[in-house]
KETI-115615 format. One record per residue (C-alpha): residue in one letter; y, x, z; residue number from 1. Coordinates in Angstrom, 1 decimal. Example, Ala and Ser with C-alpha at 12.3 -4.5 7.8 and 13.67 -1.06 7.14 Angstrom:
2
rec code: A; v: -4.5; u: 12.3; w: 7.8; pos: 1
rec code: S; v: -1.1; u: 13.7; w: 7.1; pos: 2
***
This chain:
256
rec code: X; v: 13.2; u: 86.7; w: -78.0; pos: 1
rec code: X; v: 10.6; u: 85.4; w: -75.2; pos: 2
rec code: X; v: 7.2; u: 84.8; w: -75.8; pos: 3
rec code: X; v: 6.0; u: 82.6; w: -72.8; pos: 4
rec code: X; v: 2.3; u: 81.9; w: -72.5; pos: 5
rec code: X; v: 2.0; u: 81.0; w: -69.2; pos: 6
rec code: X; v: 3.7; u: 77.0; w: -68.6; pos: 7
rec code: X; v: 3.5; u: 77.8; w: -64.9; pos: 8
rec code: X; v: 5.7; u: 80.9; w: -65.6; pos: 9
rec code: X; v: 7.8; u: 79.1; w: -68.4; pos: 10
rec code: X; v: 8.8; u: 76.3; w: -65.4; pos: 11
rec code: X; v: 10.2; u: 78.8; w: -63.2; pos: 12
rec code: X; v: 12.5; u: 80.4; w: -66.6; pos: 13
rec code: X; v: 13.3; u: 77.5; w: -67.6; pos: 14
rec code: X; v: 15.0; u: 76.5; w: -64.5; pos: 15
rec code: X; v: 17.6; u: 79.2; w: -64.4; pos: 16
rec code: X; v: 18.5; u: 78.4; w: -68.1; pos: 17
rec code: X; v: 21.8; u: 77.7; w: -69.0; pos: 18
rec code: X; v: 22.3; u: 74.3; w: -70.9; pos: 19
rec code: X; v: 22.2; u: 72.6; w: -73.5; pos: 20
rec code: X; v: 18.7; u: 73.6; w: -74.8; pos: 21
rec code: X; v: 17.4; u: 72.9; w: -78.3; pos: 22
rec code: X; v: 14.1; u: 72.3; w: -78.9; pos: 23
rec code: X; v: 11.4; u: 72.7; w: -82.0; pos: 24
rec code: X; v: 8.1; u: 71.6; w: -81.3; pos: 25
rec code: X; v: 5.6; u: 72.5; w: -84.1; pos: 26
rec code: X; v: 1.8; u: 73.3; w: -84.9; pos: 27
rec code: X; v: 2.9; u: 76.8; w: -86.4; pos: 28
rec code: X; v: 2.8; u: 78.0; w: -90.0; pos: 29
rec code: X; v: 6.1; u: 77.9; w: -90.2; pos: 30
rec code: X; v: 8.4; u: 77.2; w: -93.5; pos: 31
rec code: X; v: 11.8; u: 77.2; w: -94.7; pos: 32
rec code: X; v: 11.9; u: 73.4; w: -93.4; pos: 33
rec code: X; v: 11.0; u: 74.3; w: -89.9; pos: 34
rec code: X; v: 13.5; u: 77.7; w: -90.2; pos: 35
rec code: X; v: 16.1; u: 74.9; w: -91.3; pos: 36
rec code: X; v: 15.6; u: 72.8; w: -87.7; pos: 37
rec code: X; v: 15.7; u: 76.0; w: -85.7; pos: 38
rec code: X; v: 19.0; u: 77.2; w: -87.7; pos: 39
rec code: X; v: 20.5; u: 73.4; w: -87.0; pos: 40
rec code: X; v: 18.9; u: 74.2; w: -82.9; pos: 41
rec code: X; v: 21.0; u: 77.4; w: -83.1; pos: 42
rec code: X; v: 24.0; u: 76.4; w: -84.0; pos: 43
rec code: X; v: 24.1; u: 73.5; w: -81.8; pos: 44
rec code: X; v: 22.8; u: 74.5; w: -78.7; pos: 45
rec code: X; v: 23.1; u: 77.2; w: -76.0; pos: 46
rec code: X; v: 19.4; u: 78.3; w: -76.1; pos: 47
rec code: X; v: 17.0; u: 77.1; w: -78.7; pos: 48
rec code: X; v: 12.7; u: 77.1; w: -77.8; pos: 49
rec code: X; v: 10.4; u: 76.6; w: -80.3; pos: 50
rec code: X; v: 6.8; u: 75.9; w: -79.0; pos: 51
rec code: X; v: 3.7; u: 76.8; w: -81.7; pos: 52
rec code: X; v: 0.8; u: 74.7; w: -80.6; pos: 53
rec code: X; v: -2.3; u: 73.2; w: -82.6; pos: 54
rec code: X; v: -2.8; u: 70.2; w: -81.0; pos: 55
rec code: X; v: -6.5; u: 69.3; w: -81.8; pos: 56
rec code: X; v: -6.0; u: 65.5; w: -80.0; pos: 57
rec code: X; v: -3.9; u: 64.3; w: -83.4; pos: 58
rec code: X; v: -6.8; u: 65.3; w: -86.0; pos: 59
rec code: X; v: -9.6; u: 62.4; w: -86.2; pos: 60
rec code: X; v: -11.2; u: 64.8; w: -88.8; pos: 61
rec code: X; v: -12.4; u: 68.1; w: -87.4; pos: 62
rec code: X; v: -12.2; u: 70.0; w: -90.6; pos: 63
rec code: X; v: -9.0; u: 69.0; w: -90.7; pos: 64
rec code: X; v: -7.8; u: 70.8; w: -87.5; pos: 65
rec code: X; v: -10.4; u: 73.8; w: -89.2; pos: 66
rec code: X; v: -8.6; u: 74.0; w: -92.3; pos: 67
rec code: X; v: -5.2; u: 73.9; w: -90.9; pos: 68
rec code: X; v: -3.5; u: 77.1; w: -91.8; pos: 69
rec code: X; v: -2.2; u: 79.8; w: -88.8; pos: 70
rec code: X; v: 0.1; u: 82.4; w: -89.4; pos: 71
rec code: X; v: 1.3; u: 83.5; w: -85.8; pos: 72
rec code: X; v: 2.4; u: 87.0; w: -86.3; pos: 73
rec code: X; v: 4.2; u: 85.9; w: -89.7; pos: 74
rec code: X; v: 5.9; u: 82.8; w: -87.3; pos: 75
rec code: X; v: 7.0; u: 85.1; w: -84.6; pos: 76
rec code: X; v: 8.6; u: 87.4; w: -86.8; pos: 77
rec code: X; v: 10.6; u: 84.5; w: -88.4; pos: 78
rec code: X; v: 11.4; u: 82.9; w: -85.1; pos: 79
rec code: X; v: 12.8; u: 86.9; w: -83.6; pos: 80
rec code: X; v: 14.4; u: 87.3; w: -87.1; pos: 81
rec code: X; v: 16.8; u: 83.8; w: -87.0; pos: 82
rec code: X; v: 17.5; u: 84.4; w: -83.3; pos: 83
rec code: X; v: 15.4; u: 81.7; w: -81.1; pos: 84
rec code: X; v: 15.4; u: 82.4; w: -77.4; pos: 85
rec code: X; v: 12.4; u: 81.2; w: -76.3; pos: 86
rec code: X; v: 8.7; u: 80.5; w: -78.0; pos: 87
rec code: X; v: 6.3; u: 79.0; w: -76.1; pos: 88
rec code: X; v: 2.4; u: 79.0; w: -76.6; pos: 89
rec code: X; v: 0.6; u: 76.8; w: -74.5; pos: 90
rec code: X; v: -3.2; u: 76.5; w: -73.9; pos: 91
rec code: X; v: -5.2; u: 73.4; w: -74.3; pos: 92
rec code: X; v: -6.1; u: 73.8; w: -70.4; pos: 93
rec code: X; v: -2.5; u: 73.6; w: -69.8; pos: 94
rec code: X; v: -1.7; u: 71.1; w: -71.4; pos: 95
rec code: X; v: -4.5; u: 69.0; w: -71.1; pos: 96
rec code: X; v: -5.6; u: 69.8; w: -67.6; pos: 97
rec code: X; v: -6.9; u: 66.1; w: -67.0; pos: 98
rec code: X; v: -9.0; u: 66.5; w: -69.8; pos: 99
rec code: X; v: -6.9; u: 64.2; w: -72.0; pos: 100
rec code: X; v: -7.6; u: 61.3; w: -69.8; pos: 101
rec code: X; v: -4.0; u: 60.0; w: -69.8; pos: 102
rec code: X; v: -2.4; u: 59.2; w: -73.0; pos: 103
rec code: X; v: 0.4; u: 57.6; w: -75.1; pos: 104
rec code: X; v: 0.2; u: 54.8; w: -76.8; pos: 105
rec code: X; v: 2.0; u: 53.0; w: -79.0; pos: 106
rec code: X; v: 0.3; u: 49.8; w: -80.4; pos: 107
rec code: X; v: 2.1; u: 48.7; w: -83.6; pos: 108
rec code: X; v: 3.8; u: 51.0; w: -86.3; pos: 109
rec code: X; v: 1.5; u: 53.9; w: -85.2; pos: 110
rec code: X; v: -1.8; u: 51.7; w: -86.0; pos: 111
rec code: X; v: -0.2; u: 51.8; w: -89.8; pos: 112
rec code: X; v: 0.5; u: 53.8; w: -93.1; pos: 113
rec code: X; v: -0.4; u: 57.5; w: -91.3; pos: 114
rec code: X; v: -2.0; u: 55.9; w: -88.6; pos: 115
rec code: X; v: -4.0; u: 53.4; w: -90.8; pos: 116
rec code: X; v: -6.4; u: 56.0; w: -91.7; pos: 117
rec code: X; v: -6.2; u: 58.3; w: -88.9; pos: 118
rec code: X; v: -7.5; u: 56.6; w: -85.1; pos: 119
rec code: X; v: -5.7; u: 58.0; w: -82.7; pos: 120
rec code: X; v: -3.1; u: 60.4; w: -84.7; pos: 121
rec code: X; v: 0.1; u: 59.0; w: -83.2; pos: 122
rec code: X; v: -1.5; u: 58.8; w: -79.9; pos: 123
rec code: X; v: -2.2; u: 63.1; w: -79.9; pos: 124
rec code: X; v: 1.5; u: 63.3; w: -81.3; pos: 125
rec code: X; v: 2.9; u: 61.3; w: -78.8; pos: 126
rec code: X; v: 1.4; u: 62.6; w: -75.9; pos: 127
rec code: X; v: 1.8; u: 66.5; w: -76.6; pos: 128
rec code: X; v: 5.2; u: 65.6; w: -77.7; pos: 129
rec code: X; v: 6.1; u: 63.8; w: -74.0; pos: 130
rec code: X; v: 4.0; u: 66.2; w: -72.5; pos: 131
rec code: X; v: 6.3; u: 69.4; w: -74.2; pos: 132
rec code: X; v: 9.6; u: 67.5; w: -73.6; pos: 133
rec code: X; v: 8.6; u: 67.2; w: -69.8; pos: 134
rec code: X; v: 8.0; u: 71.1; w: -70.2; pos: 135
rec code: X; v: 11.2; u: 72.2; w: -72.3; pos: 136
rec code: X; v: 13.5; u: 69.0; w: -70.5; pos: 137
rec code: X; v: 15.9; u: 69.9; w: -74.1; pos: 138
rec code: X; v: 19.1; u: 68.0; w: -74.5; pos: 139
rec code: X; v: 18.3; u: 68.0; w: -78.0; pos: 140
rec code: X; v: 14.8; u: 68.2; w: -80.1; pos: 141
rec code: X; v: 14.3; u: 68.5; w: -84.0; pos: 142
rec code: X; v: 12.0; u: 66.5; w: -85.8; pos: 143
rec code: X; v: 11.8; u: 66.9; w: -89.9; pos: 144
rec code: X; v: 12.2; u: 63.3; w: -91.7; pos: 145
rec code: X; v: 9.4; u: 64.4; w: -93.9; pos: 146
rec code: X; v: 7.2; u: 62.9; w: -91.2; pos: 147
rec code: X; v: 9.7; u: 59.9; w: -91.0; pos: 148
rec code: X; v: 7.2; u: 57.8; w: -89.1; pos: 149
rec code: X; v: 6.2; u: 60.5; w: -86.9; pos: 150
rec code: X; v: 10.3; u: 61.0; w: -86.2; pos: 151
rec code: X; v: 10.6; u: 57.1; w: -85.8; pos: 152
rec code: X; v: 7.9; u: 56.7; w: -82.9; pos: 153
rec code: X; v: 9.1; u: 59.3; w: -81.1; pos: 154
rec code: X; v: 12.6; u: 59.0; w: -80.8; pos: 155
rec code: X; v: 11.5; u: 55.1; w: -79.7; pos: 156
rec code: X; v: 9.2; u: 56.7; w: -77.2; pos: 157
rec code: X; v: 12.0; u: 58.5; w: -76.0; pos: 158
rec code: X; v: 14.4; u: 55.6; w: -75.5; pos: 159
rec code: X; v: 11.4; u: 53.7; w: -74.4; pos: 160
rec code: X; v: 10.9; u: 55.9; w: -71.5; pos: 161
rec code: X; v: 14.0; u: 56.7; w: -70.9; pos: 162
rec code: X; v: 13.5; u: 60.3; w: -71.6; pos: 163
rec code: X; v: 16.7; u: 62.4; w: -71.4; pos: 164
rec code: X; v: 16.6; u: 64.2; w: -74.6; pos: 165
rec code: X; v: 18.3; u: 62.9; w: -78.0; pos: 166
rec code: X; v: 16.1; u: 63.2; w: -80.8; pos: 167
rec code: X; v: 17.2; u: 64.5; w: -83.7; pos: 168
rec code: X; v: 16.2; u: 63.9; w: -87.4; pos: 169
rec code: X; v: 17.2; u: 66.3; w: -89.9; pos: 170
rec code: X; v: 16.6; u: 65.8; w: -93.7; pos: 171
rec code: X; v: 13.3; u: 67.2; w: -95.6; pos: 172
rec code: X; v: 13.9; u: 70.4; w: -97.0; pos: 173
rec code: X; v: 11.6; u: 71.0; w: -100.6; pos: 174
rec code: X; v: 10.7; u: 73.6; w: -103.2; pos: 175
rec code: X; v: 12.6; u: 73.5; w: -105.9; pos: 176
rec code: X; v: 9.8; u: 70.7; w: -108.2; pos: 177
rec code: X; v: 10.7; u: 68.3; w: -104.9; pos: 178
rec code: X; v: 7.5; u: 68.9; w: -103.0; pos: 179
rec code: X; v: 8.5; u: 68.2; w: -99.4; pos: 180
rec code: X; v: 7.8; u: 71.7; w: -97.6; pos: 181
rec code: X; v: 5.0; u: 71.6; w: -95.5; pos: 182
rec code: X; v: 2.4; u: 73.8; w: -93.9; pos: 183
rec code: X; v: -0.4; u: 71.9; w: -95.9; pos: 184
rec code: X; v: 1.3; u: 73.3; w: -99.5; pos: 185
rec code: X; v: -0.3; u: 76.8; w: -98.2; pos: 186
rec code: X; v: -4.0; u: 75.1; w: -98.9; pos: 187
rec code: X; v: -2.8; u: 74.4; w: -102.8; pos: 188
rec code: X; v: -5.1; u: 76.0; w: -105.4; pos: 189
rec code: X; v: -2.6; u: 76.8; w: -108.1; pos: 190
rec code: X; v: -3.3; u: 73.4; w: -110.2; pos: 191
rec code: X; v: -3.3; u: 71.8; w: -106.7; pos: 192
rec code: X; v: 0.0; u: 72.4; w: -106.4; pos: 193
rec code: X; v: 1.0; u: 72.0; w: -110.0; pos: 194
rec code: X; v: 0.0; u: 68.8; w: -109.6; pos: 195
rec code: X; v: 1.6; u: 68.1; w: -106.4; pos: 196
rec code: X; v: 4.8; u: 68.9; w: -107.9; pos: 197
rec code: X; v: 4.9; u: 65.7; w: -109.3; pos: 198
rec code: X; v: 4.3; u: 63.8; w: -105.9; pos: 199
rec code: X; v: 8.1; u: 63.1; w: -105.4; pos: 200
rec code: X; v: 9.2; u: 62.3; w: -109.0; pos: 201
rec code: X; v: 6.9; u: 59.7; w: -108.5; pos: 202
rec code: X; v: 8.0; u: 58.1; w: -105.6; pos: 203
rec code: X; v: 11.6; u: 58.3; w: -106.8; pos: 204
rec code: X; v: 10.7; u: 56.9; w: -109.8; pos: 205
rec code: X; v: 13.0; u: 52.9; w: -110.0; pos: 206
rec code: X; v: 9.4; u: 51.1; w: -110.2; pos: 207
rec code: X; v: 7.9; u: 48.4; w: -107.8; pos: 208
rec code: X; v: 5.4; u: 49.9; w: -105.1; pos: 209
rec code: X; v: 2.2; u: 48.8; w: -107.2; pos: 210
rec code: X; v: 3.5; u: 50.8; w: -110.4; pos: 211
rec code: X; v: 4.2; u: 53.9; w: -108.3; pos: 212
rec code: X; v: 1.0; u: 53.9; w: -106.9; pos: 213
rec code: X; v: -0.6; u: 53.6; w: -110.6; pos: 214
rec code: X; v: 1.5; u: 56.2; w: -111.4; pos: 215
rec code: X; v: 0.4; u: 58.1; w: -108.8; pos: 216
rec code: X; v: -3.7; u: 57.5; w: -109.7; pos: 217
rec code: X; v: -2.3; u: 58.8; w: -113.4; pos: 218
rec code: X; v: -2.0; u: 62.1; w: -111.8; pos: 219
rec code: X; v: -5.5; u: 62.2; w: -110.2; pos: 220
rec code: X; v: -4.9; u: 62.2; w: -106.5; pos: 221
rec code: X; v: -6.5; u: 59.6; w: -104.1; pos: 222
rec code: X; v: -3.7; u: 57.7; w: -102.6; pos: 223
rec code: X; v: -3.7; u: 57.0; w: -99.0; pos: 224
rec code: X; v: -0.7; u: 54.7; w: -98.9; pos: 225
rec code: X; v: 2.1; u: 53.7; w: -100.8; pos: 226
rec code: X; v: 4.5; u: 51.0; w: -98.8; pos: 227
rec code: X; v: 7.9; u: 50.4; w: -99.5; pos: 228
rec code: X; v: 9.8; u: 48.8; w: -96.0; pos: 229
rec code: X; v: 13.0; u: 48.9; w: -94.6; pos: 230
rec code: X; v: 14.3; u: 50.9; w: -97.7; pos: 231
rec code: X; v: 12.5; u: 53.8; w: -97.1; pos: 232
rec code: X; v: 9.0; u: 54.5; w: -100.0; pos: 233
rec code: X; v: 6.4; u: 56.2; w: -98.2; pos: 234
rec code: X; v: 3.4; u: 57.6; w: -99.4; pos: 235
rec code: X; v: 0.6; u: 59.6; w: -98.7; pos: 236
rec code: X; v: -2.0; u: 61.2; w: -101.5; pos: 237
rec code: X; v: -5.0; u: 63.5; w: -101.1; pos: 238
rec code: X; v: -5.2; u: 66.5; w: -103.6; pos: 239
rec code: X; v: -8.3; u: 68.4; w: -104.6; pos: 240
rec code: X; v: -8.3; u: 71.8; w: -103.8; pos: 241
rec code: X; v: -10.5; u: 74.4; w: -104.7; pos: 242
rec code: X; v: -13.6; u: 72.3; w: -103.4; pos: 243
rec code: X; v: -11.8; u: 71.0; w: -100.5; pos: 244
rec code: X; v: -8.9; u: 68.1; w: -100.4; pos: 245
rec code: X; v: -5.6; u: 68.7; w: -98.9; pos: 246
rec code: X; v: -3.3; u: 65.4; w: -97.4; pos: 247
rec code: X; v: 0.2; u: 64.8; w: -98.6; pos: 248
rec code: X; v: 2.9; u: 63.2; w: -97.3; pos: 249
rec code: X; v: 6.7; u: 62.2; w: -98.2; pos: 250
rec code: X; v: 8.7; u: 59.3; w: -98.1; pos: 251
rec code: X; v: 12.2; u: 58.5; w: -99.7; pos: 252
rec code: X; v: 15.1; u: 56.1; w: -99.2; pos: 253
rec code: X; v: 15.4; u: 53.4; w: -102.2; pos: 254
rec code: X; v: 17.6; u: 50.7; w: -102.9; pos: 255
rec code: X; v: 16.0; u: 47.2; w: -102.9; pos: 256
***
């Protein structure tokens, strides 16, 4: 396994790469869900790259991006142990050598349910994400359903630009209670996450959105959102946590 640091030394590899690539972009503190898209990269690809990179654009709360956990020696020796070719670990300078004067945005869907809350979210997701895939130019990139909006704008950015990469959804992978892995469970207190074991009995439970959501107050979270559209129950809740609050998200098909 590679670990490339330098993106103007990671254009030069990657141009005498054999294809198809996989790749799996994520912010690091890795999980059995992101180990389940790299496996899927693996098996379907010649070379898979996984880039680790906190984007600080997508957080509109600073002690958000603070709080967020990082476990990079722990994520490299998963990433070495399940056979990735490639991790990348880009620098905000390279990345954002305009000073994040040019942008992505998308002006409907990502304005609601994650993006409601959260100015500007989608708009850091997006534009890492294009600004990666430009990087990586993968035939194939992994995004985990558990962030099915997140999954939803940016395969559309990619058709909408004409990007030539197919963007993969694969399906949430979860503890054994149904929490919906995520780096974010790592902030749980114990009855954080005792609690938070009941997030996706909720959601799955056969009740309009309004008794869902009452359901969910029951347990004592804030909810962010609860919408039900296009048969797919998403939801968001914030946990307390030791003195400190911790977001949730998941989001389930259902039959209406």
């Amino acid at each position: 396994m590679k670990i490339v640091k330098d993106m103007a030394q990671w254009r030069t590899v990657r141009g005498t790469l054999e294809e198809p690539i996989g790749f799996v972009p994520t912010m690091g503190a890795l999980h059995d869900g992101h180990a389940s898209l790299l496996k899927t990269s693996i098996r379907q690809n010649h070379s898979t790259v996984l880039s680790i990179y906190l984007n600080p654009t997508q957080f509109n709360d600073p002690k958000d991006l603070d709080h967020y956990p990082s476990t990079l020696d722990t994520d490299l020796a998963l990433a070495e142990k399940l056979g990735v070719d490639f991790v990348l670990l880009p620098r905000y300078e390279d990345l954002y050598a305009d000073g994040y004067r040019y942008q992505v945005v998308e002006n409907q869907f990502g304005n609601e349910l994650c993006g409601a809350n959260r100015p500007g979210h989608f708009t850091g997701v997006l534009t890492v994400v294009m600004k990666l895939l430009n990087l990586v130019r993968p035939a194939r990139a992994y995004f985990g359903k558990k962030d099915h909006q997140q999954y939803l704008l940016v395969r559309d950015m990619v058709d909408t630009f004409f990007m030539d990469t197919q963007i993969i959804g694969c399906e949430t992978v979860r503890e054994c209670d149904g929490l919906a892995m995520s780096s974010r469970n790592q902030l749980l207190s114990p009855e954080a996450r005792r609690v938070a074991g009941h997030f996706n009995r909720v959601l799955r439970l056969p009740d309009c959105d309004e008794k869902i959501r009452a359901e969910l107050l029951e347990l004592g979270v804030t909810v962010d959102y609860l919408e039900t559209r296009a048969n797919r129950r998403y939801g968001a809740i914030v946990v307390d946590s030791n003195g400190s609050t911790v977001r949730l998200i998941d989001n389930m098909e259902v039959m209406q």
